[in-house]
C-alpha distance (Angstrom), angle and dihedral (degrees) to the residues before:
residue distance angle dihedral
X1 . . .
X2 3.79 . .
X3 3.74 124.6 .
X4 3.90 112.2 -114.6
X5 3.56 88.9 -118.0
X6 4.10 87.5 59.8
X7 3.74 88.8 45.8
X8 3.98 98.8 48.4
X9 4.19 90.1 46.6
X10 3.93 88.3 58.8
X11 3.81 108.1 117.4
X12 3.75 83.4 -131.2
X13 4.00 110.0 98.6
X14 4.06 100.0 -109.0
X15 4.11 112.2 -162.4
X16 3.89 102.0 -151.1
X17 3.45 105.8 -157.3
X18 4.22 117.1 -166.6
X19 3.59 109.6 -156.4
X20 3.80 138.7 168.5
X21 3.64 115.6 -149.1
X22 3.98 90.1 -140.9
X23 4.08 82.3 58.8
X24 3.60 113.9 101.9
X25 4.06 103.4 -172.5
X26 4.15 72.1 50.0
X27 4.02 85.8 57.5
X28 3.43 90.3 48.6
X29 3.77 99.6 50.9
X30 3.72 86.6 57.0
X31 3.48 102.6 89.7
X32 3.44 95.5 38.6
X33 3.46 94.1 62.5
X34 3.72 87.7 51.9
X35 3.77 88.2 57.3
X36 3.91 91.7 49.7
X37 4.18 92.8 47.8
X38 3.95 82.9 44.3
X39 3.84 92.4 49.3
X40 4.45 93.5 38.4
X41 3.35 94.6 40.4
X42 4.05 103.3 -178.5
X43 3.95 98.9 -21.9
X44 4.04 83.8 87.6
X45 4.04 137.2 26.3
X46 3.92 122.4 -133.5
X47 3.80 108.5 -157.0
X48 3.97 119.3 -179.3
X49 3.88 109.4 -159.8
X50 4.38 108.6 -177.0
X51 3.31 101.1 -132.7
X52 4.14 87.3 -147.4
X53 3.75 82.6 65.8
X54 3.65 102.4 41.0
X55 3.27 112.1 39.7
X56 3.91 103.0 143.8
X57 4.26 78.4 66.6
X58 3.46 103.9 44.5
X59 3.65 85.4 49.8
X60 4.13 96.5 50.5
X61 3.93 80.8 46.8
X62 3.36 89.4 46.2
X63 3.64 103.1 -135.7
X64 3.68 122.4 171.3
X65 3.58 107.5 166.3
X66 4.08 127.2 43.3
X67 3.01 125.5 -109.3
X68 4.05 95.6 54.1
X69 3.71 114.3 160.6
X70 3.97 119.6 -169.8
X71 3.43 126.9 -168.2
X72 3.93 108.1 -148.5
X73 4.06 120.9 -175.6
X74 4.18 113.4 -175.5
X75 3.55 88.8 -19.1
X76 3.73 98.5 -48.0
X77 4.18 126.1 118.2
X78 4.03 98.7 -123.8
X79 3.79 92.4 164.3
X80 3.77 134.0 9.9
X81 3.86 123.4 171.1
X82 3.86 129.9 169.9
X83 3.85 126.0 -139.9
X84 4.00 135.8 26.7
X85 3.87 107.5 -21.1
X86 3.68 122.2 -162.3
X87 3.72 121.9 -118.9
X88 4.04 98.4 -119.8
X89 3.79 93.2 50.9
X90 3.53 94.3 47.0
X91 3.94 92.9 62.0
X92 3.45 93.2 33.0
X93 4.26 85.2 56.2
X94 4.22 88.2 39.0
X95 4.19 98.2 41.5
X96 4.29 79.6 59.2
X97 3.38 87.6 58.8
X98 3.46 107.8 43.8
């Protein structure tokens, strides 16, 4: 498997999304990023990184509250927002990336 640094320098937009499974706005971002992988198909990358199980990178990424979604482009942060998301801003934020 690729290292998250490998993943995040793609030139493919990758969403990281850090989520808790004891979250619920995290619960309810769920199927939204379904719809926005659904909609992006390959152009973009959804990765979900538990923040319970990752801590060393939520804390480089500084995340303090779940859900924290971060919009990385060849290894650069172009967009980072926390809390629920909806589905049409997300693409709109990922399709001016890509």
């Amino acid at each position: 498997m690729s290292s998250f640094n490998e993943i995040i320098n793609s030139d493919t937009p990758i969403l990281v999304d850090f989520h808790a499974t004891w979250c619920g706005p995290c619960k309810t971002m769920s199927p939204i990023l379904d719809q926005v992988k659904n909609q992006l198909g390959t152009s973009a990358r959804i990765l979900k990184i538990d923040v319970d199980k990752n801590q060393t990178l939520a804390n480089k990424y500084s995340v303090r509250g779940v859900p924290t979604l971060i919009l990385f482009k060849k290894g650069e942060i172009v967009w980072r927002q926390s809390g629920v998301v909806d589905g049409k801003s997300l693409i709109k934020k990922i399709e001016e990336n890509i």
